[in-house]
C-alpha positions as CSV (number, residue, x, y, z in Angstrom):
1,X,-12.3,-15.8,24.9
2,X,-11.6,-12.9,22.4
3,X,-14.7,-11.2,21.2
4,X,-15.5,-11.1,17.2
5,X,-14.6,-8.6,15.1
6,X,-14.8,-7.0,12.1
7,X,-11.3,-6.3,10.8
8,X,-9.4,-4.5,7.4
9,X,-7.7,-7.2,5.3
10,X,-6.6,-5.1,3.0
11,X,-2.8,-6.0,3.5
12,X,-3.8,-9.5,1.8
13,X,-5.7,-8.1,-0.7
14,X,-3.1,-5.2,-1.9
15,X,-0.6,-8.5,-2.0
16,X,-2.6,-10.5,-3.9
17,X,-3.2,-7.9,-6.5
18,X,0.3,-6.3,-6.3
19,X,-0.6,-3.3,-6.2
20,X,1.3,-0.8,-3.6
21,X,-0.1,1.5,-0.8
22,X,1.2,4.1,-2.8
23,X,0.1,3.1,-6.0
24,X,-3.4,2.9,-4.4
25,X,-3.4,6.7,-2.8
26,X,-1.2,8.2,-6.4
27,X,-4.5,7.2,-8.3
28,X,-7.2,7.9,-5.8
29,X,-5.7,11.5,-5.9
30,X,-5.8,11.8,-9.7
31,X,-9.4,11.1,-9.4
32,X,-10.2,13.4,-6.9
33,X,-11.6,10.8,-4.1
34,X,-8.5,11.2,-2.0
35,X,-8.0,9.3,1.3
36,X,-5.1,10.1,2.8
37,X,-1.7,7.7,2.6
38,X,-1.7,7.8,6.2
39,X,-5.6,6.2,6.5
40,X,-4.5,3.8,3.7
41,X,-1.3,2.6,5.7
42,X,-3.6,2.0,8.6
43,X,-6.0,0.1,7.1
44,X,-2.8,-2.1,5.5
45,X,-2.0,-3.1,8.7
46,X,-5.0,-3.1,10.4
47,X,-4.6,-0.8,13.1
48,X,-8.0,0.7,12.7
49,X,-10.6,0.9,14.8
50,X,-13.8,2.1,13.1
51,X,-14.6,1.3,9.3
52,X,-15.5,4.3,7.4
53,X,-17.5,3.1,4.7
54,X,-16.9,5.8,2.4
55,X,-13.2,4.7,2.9
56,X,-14.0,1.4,1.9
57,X,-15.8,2.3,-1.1
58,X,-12.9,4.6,-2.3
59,X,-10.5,1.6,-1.9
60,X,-12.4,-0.7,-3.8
61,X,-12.7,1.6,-6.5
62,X,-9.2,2.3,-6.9
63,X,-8.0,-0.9,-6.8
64,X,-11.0,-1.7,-9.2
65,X,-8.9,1.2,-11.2
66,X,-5.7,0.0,-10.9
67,X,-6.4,-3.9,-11.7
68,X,-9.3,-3.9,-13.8
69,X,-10.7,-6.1,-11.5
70,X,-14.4,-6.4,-9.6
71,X,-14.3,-6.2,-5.8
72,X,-16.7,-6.9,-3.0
73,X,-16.4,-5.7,0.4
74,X,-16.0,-9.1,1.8
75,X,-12.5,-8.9,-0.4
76,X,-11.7,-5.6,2.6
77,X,-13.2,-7.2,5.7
78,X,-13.5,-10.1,7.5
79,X,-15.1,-11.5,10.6
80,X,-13.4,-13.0,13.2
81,X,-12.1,-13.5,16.2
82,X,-10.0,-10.3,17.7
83,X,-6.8,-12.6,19.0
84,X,-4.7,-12.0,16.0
85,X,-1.9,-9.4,16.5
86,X,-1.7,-7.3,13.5
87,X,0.9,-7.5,11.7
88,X,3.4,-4.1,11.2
89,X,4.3,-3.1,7.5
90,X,6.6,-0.4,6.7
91,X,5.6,2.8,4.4
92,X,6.3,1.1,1.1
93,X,2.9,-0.7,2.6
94,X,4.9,-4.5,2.9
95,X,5.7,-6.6,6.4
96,X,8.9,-5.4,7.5
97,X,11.5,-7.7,6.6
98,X,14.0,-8.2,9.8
99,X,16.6,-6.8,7.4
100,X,17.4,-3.6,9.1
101,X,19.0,-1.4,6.2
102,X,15.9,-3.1,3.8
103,X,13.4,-1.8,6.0
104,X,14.5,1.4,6.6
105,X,14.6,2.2,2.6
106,X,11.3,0.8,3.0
107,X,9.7,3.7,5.3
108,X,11.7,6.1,3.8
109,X,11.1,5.5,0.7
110,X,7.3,4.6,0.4
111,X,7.1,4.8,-3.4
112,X,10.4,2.4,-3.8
113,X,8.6,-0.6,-4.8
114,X,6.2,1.4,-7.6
115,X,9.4,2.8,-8.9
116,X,10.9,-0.5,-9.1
117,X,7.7,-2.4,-11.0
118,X,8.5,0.6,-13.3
119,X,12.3,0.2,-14.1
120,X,10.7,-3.8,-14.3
121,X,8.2,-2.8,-16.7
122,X,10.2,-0.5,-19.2
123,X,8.1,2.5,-17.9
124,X,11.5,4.3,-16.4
125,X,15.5,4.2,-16.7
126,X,18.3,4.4,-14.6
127,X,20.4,7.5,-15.1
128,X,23.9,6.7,-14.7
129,X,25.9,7.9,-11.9
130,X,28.4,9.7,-14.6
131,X,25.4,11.2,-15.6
132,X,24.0,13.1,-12.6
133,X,27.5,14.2,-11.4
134,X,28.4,15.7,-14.5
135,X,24.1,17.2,-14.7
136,X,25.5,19.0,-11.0
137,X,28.8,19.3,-11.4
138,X,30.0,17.2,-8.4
């Protein structure tokens, strides 16, 4: 029998909310309570074992920045029992897919999915191709 635990959750919450690892660590940084992308990663796939509560309360209040939305701890933690196998995201901070060439964009391209919600949103364009041979002359 598998002794209780207390464990990150923070993958289901950053899902819930839609809001991106990288999202999460870009306005931490802006507001000069930094936790490194590395620290957030882990906790989104919760692979650590300690919980730093300063952490904790640095993630809440970004993502209380970022949504506009009041969190609790219990939306971070839970308590239970420590037979789950945590599941592996890639850098982009989502479960990797099984599609090979998908998840490798996704670790090497951490910021894809905020730069996607932005062409979505109207917030950034697409320059064409034309465009950036002619800008280097290729």
């Amino acid at each position: 029998m598998d002794t209780p635990i207390l464990r990150w959750k923070l993958d289901t919450l950053l899902e819930r909310e839609q809001v991106t690892v990288y999202a999460l660590n870009q306005r931490l940084a802006e507001a000069g309570r930094s936790v490194s992308r590395t620290t957030l990663y882990r906790l989104a796939s919760r692979q650590p074992e300690r919980i730093d509560l300063e952490v904790a309360g640095r993630v809440l209040w970004g993502l209380e920045q970022l949504t506009g939305k009041h969190f609790v701890v219990t939306d971070l933690l839970e308590y239970g029992a420590g037979d789950d196998v945590p599941r592996r995201l890639t850098a982009a901070g989502v479960p990797y897919t099984g599609d090979t060439e998908t998840d490798e964009v996704l670790d090497d391209v951490p910021d894809i999915l905020e730069r996607i919600r932005k062409l979505e949103a109207g917030e950034a364009k697409l320059i064409p191709w034309e465009q950036i041979k002619a800008e280097r002359g290729w």
